[in-house]
C-alpha positions, 0 to 999 in steps of 0.5 A, spaced: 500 500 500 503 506 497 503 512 503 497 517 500 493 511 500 496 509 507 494 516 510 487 516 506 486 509 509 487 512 516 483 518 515 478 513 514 479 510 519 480 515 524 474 519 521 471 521 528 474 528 528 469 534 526 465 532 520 459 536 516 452 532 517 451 533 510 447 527 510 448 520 508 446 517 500 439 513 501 442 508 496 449 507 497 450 500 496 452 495 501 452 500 507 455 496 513 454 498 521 459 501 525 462 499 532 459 505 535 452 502 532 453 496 536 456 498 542 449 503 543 445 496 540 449 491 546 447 497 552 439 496 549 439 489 549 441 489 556 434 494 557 431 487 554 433 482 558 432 486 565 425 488 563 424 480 561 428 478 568 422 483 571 418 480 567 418 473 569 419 475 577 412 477 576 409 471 572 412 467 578 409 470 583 402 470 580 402 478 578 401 477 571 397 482 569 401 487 572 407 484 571 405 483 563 402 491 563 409 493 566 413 490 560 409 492 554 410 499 557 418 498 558 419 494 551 415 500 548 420 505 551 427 501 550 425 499 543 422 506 540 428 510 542 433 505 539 428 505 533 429 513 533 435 513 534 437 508 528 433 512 523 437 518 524 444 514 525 442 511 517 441 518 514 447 522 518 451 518 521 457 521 520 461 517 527 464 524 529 465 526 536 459 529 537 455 523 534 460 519 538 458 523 545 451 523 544 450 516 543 454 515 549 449 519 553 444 515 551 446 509 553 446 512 560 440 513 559 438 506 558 442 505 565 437 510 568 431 506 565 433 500 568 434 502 575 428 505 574 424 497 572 423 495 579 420 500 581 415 501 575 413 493 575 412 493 583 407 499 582 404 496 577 404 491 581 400 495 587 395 498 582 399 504 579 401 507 573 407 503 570 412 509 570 416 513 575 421 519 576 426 514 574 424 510 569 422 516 564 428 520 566 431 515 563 427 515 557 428 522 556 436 522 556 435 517 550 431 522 547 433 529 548 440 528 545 436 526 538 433 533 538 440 536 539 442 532 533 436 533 529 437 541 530 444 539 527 442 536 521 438 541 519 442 546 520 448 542 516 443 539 510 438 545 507 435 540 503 432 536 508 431 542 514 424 541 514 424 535 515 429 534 521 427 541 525 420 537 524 422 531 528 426 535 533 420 539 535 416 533 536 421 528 540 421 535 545 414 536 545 414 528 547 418 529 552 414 534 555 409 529 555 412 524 558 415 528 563 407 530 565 406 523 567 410 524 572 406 529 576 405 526 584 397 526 584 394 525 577 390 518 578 393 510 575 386 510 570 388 518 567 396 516 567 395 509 563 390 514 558 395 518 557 402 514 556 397 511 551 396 517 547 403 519 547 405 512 544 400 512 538 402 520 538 410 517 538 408 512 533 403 516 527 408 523 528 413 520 523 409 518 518 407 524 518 413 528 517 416 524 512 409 524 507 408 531 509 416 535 508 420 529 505 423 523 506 431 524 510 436 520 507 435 513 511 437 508 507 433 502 506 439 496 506 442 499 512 436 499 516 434 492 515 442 490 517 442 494 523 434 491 525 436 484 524 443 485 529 438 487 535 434 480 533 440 477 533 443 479 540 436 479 543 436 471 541 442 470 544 440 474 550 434 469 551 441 463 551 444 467 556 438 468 560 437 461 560 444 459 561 443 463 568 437 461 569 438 454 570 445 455 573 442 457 579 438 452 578 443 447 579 447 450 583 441 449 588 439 442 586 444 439 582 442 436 574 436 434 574 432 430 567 428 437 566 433 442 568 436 439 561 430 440 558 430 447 560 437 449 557 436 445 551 429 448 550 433 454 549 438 452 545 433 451 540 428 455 540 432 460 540 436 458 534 430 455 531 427 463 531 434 465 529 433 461 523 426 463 521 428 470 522 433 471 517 429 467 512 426 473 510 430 477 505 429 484 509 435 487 506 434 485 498 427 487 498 428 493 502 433 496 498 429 495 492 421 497 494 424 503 500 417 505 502 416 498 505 421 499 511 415 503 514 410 497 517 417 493 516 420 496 522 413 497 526 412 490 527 419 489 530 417 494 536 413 487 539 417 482 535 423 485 540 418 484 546 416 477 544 423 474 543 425 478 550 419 475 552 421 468 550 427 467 555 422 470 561 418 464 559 424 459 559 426 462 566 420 462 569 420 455 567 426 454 571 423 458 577 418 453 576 422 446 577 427 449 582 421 452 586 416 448 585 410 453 586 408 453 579 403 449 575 404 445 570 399 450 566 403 456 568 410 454 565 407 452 559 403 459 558 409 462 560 413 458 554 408 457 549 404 464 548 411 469 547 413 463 542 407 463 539 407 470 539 414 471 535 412 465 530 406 470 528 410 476 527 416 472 523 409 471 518 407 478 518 414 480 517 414 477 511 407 478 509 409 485 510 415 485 505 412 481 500 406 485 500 402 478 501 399 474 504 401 469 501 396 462 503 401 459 501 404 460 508 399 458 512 399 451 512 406 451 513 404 457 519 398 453 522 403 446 523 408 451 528 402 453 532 399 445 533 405 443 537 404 449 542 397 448 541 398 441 543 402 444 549 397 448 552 392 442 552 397 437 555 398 441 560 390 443 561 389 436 562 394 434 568 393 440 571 391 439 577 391 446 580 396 444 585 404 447 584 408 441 580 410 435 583 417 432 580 418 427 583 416 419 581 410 418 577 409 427 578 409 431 573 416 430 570 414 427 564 408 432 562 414 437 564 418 434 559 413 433 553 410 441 554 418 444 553 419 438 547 413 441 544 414 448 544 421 446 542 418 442 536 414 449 534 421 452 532 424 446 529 417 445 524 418 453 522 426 451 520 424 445 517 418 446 514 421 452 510 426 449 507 422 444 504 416 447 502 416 455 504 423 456 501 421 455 494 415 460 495 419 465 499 423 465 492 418 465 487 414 471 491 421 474 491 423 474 484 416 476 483 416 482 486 423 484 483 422 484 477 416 487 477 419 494 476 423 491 470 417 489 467 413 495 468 419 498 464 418 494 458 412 495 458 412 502 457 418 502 452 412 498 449 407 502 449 411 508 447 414 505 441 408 503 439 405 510 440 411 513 436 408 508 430 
C-alpha cells in the first residue's frame, strides 16, 4: 500500500474528528454498521433482558397482569428510542465526536431506565401507573440528545431542514409529555390514558413528517442490517438468560432430567427463531421497494418484546422446577404464548415485505402453532391446580413433553421452510423484483408503439 493511500486509509479510519452532517446517500450500496452502532445496540439489549428478568419475577409470583402491563410499557420505551435513534444514525451518521458523545449519553440513559424497572413493575404491581421519576428520566436522556442532533442536521443539510427541525420539535414536545406523567397526584386510570396517547402520538408523528416535508436520507439496506443485529443479540440474550437461569438452578439442586430440558429448550428455540428470522430477505427487498421499511420496522417494536419475552418464559420455567410453586399450566403459558407470539410476527414480517399474504404460508404457519397448541392442552389436562410435583410418577414427564413441544414449534418453522416455504419465499421474491423491470418494458412498449 503506497503512503497517500496509507494516510487516506487512516483518515478513514480515524474519521471521528469534526465532520459536516451533510447527510448520508439513501442508496449507497452495501452500507455496513459501525462499532459505535453496536456498542449503543449491546447497552439496549441489556434494557431487554432486565425488563424480561422483571418480567418473569412477576409471572412467578402470580402478578401477571401487572407484571405483563409493566413490560409492554418498558419494551415500548427501550425499543422506540433505539428505533429513533437508528433512523437518524442511517441518514447522518457521520461517527464524529459529537455523534460519538451523544450516543454515549444515551446509553446512560438506558442505565437510568433500568434502575428505574423495579420500581415501575412493583407499582404496577400495587395498582399504579407503570412509570416513575426514574424510569422516564431515563427515557428522556435517550431522547433529548436526538433533538440536539436533529437541530444539527438541519442546520448542516438545507435540503432536508424541514424535515429534521420537524422531528426535533416533536421528540421535545414528547418529552414534555412524558415528563407530565410524572406529576405526584394525577390518578393510575388518567396516567395509563395518557402514556397511551403519547405512544400512538410517538408512533403516527413520523409518518407524518416524512409524507408531509420529505423523506431524510435513511437508507433502506442499512436499516434492515442494523434491525436484524438487535434480533440477533436479543436471541442470544434469551441463551444467556437461560444459561443463568438454570445455573442457579443447579447450583441449588444439582442436574436434574428437566433442568436439561430447560437449557436445551433454549438452545433451540432460540436458534430455531434465529433461523426463521433471517429467512426473510429484509435487506434485498428493502433496498429495492424503500417505502416498505415503514410497517417493516413497526412490527419489530413487539417482535423485540416477544423474543425478550421468550427467555422470561424459559426462566420462569426454571423458577418453576427449582421452586416448585408453579403449575404445570403456568410454565407452559409462560413458554408457549411469547413463542407463539414471535412465530406470528416472523409471518407478518414477511407478509409485510412481500406485500402478501401469501396462503401459501399458512399451512406451513398453522403446523408451528399445533405443537404449542398441543402444549397448552397437555398441560390443561394434568393440571391439577396444585404447584408441580417432580418427583416419581409427578409431573416430570408432562414437564418434559410441554418444553419438547414448544421446542418442536421452532424446529417445524426451520424445517418446514426449507422444504416447502423456501421455494415460495423465492418465487414471491423474484416476483416482486422484477416487477419494476417489467413495468419498464412495458412502457418502452407502449411508447414505441405510440411513436408508430
Amino acid at each position: 500500500m503506497t503512503t497517500p493511500t496509507l494516510t487516506a486509509q487512516l483518515r478513514l479510519d480515524l474519521r471521528h474528528r469534526l465532520r459536516p452532517m451533510s447527510g448520508r446517500n439513501p442508496d449507497e450500496p452495501h452500507r455496513a454498521v459501525t462499532p459505535l452502532e453496536l456498542l449503543y445496540d449491546l447497552t439496549y439489549v441489556i434494557a431487554f433482558a432486565a425488563a424480561a428478568d422483571e418480567l418473569a419475577h412477576a409471572l412467578f409470583v402470580g402478578e401477571v397482569g401487572p407484571g405483563i402491563g409493566a413490560y409492554l410499557f418498558a419494551i415500548f420505551g427501550v425499543s422506540w428510542a433505539w428505533l429513533n435513534f437508528t433512523w437518524f444514525s442511517s441518514a447522518y451518521d457521520n461517527d464524529d465526536t459529537l455523534v460519538r458523545a451523544s450516543v454515549v449519553a444515551q446509553m446512560v440513559g438506558v442505565v437510568i431506565f433500568v434502575f428505574g424497572l423495579p420500581v415501575s413493575f412493583e407499582d404496577a404491581a400495587h395498582g399504579a401507573s407503570p412509570n416513575n421519576m426514574l424510569l422516564v428520566a431515563g427515557y428522556i436522556v435517550m431522547r433529548v440528545p436526538l433533538i440536539a442532533l436533529w437541530l444539527r442536521a438541519a442546520r448542516e443539510d438545507p435540503a432536508h431542514r424541514r424535515t429534521s427541525v420537524a422531528y426535533a420539535v416533536v421528540i421535545a414536545v414528547a418529552q414534555l409529555g412524558w415528563l407530565l406523567t410524572t406529576v405526584p397526584g394525577i390518578p393510575a386510570g388518567a396516567t395509563v390514558v395518557a402514556i397511551v396517547v403519547l405512544a400512538v402520538a410517538e408512533l403516527i408523528a413520523p409518518l407524518v413528517i416524512e409524507r408531509r416535508y420529505g423523506r431524510a436520507p435513511w437508507n433502506a439496506g442499512h436499516i434492515a442490517e442494523r434491525f436484524g443485529l438487535l434480533t440477533l443479540i436479543t436471541i442470544g440474550e434469551v441463551i444467556a438468560g437461560t444459561v443463568a437461569a438454570v445455573g442457579a438452578l443447579v447450583a441449588e439442586q444439582g442436574w436434574s432430567v428437566a433442568a436439561v430440558a430447560i437449557v436445551a429448550a433454549g438452545l433451540v428455540i432460540a436458534a430455531g427463531l434465529w433461523w426463521a428470522y433471517y429467512l426473510n430477505p429484509s435487506r434485498t427487498i428493502l433496498e429495492r421497494w424503500p417505502e416498505r421499511t415503514w410497517g417493516w420496522r413497526y412490527v419489530h417494536l413487539p417482535l423485540f418484546g416477544a423474543i425478550a419475552a421468550v427467555g422470561a418464559g424459559l426462566h420462569v420455567a426454571a423458577l418453576g422446577v427449582e421452586h416448585q410453586e408453579l403449575s404445570l399450566l403456568q410454565i407452559t403459558l409462560a413458554l408457549a404464548v411469547p413463542v407463539a407470539c414471535v412465530v406470528v410476527l416472523v409471518f407478518l414480517i414477511w407478509s409485510v415485505l412481500m406485500r402478501s399474504m401469501d396462503f401459501t404460508h399458512v399451512p406451513l404457519f398453522i403446523c408451528n402453532l399445533v405443537p404449542l397448541v398441543a402444549a397448552v392442552i397437555i398441560a390443561a389436562v394434568v393440571d391439577a391446580g396444585a404447584p408441580i410435583d417432580l418427583e416419581p410418577g409427578g409431573d416430570l414427564t408432562a414437564l418434559v413433553t410441554v418444553i419438547g413441544l414448544v421446542s418442536l414449534s421452532c424446529v417445524i418453522e426451520v424445517v418446514g421452510h426449507e422444504l416447502v416455504g423456501y421455494s415460495h419465499t423465492l418465487q414471491a421474491a423474484k416476483r416482486h423484483l422484477l416487477e419494476p423491470e417489467i413495468d419498464q418494458r412495458h412502457a418502452a412498449t407502449d411508447a414505441a408503439e405510440a411513436s408508430t
